[in-house]
Structure formats: C-alpha cells, structure tokens
N, C-alpha and C positions, 0 to 999 in steps of 0.2 A: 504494500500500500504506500502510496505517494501522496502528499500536500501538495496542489499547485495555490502556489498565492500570487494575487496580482493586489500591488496595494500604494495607496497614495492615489487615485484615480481623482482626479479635481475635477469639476462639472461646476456651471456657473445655473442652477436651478430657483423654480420658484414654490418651494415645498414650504407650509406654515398655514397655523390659523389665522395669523393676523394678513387683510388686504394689503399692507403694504409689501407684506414678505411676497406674495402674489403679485406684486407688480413692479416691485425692486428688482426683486430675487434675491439671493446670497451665494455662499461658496461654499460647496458640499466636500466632504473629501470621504471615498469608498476604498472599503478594504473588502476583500473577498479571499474564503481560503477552499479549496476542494478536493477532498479525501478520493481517490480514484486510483485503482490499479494502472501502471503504465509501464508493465514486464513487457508486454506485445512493444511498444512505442519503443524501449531500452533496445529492444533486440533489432528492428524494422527501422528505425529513423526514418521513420512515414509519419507525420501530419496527421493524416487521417486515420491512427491508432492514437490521439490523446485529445485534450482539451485543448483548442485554438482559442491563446490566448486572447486576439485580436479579436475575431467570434465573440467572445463574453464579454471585452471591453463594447461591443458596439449593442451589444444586448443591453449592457446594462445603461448605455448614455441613452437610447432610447428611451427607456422606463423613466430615465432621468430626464428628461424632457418631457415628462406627461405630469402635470403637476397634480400635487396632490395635498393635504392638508395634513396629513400626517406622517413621521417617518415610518414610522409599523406599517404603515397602507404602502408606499413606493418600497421598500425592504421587501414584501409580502410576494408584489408583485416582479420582483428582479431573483428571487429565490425562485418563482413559478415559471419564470421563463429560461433559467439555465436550467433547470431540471428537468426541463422538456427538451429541451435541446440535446442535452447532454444527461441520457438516462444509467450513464456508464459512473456517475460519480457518485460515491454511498454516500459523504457526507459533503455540507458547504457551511460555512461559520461566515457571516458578511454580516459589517460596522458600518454605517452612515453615520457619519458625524458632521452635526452642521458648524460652520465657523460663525465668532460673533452672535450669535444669538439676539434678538432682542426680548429680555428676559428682567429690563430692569435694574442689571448691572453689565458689571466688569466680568465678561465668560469668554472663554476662548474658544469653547465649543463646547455643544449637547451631541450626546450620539445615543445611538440603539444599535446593538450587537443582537443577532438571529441566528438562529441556527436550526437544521433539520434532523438533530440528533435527538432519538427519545430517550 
C-alpha cells in the first residue's frame, strides 16, 4: 500500500456563509492524501496503472469553482468525485483550509480534514 499526496493546492474560491465571502472570495489551500496499491504502476511505469496526479488536481479545482457555503459541503463533494474516478484507492484523508477567515479576529486559517476511513 502507497500514500499518494498532492498538497498545498491554492485555488482563489468563493466558499462561506457570509455574501461577501460569495462575492470576494478568499484563498483556499487543499491537501489531499490517497491510500492505493501501486505494485502494478512500480513494476509497468505506465500512467495508467496509478492515480494521475494532474486528473485529481483538475477534479478537484472544478469542485473548487462551484461555490458553496460550507466547507463539509465542497470536501463532501471533491471526496465523491475522486472516488469515482479513481475506484482503485481504499482510502483519501483531504484538508481545506481557508486562509484569513473572517471570523472577527486575527486567524490564519479554519480548515476541515475528511476522511473515508470507518
């Protein structure tokens, strides 16, 4: 079993309950990690035996461009689409974290970590 991580993914989104974050936007930053065998991809240096990288960053700037009010709701739905895609991976642990917040102070960011492990 393998971790692929792809992380730091910065995306300029307009996730939040408040209007303004909807019409501002802020600066997100995604981490994403996925548990998937990749003995076939070690032995074959074929592409098309593991997870493309590039494939999941574009999954997930999609989802990232569909705004939403919650981070648990765009999370929800970027864990839904690499696991369709990608039925090969047993587990995914993915962090959005927004920067700045507005929350009333001095925050450098909120996040929510998800994961499909039961």
């Amino acid at each position: 079993m393998s971790t692929i991580a792809i992380e730091n993914m910065e995306f300029h989104a307009f996730h939040g309950c408040f209007k303004e974050e909807q019409i501002i936007g802020n600066t997100f930053i995604v981490d994403v990690y996925m548990d998937t065998d990749t003995k076939e991809a070690e032995l074959s240096d074929n592409l098309e035996h593991t997870v493309n990288y590039a494939d999941v960053h574009a999954l997930i700037k999609k989802e990232m461009s569909t705004n939403s009010k919650l981070l648990e709701h765009v999370g929800k739905r970027i864990m839904t689409v690499i696991e369709a895609a990608y039925p090969q991976i047993d587990a995914i642990e993915l962090k959005i974290a927004k920067m700045n917040p507005p929350i009333g102070g001095k925050v450098e960011s909120v996040s929510l970590t998800l994961n499909n492990m039961e």
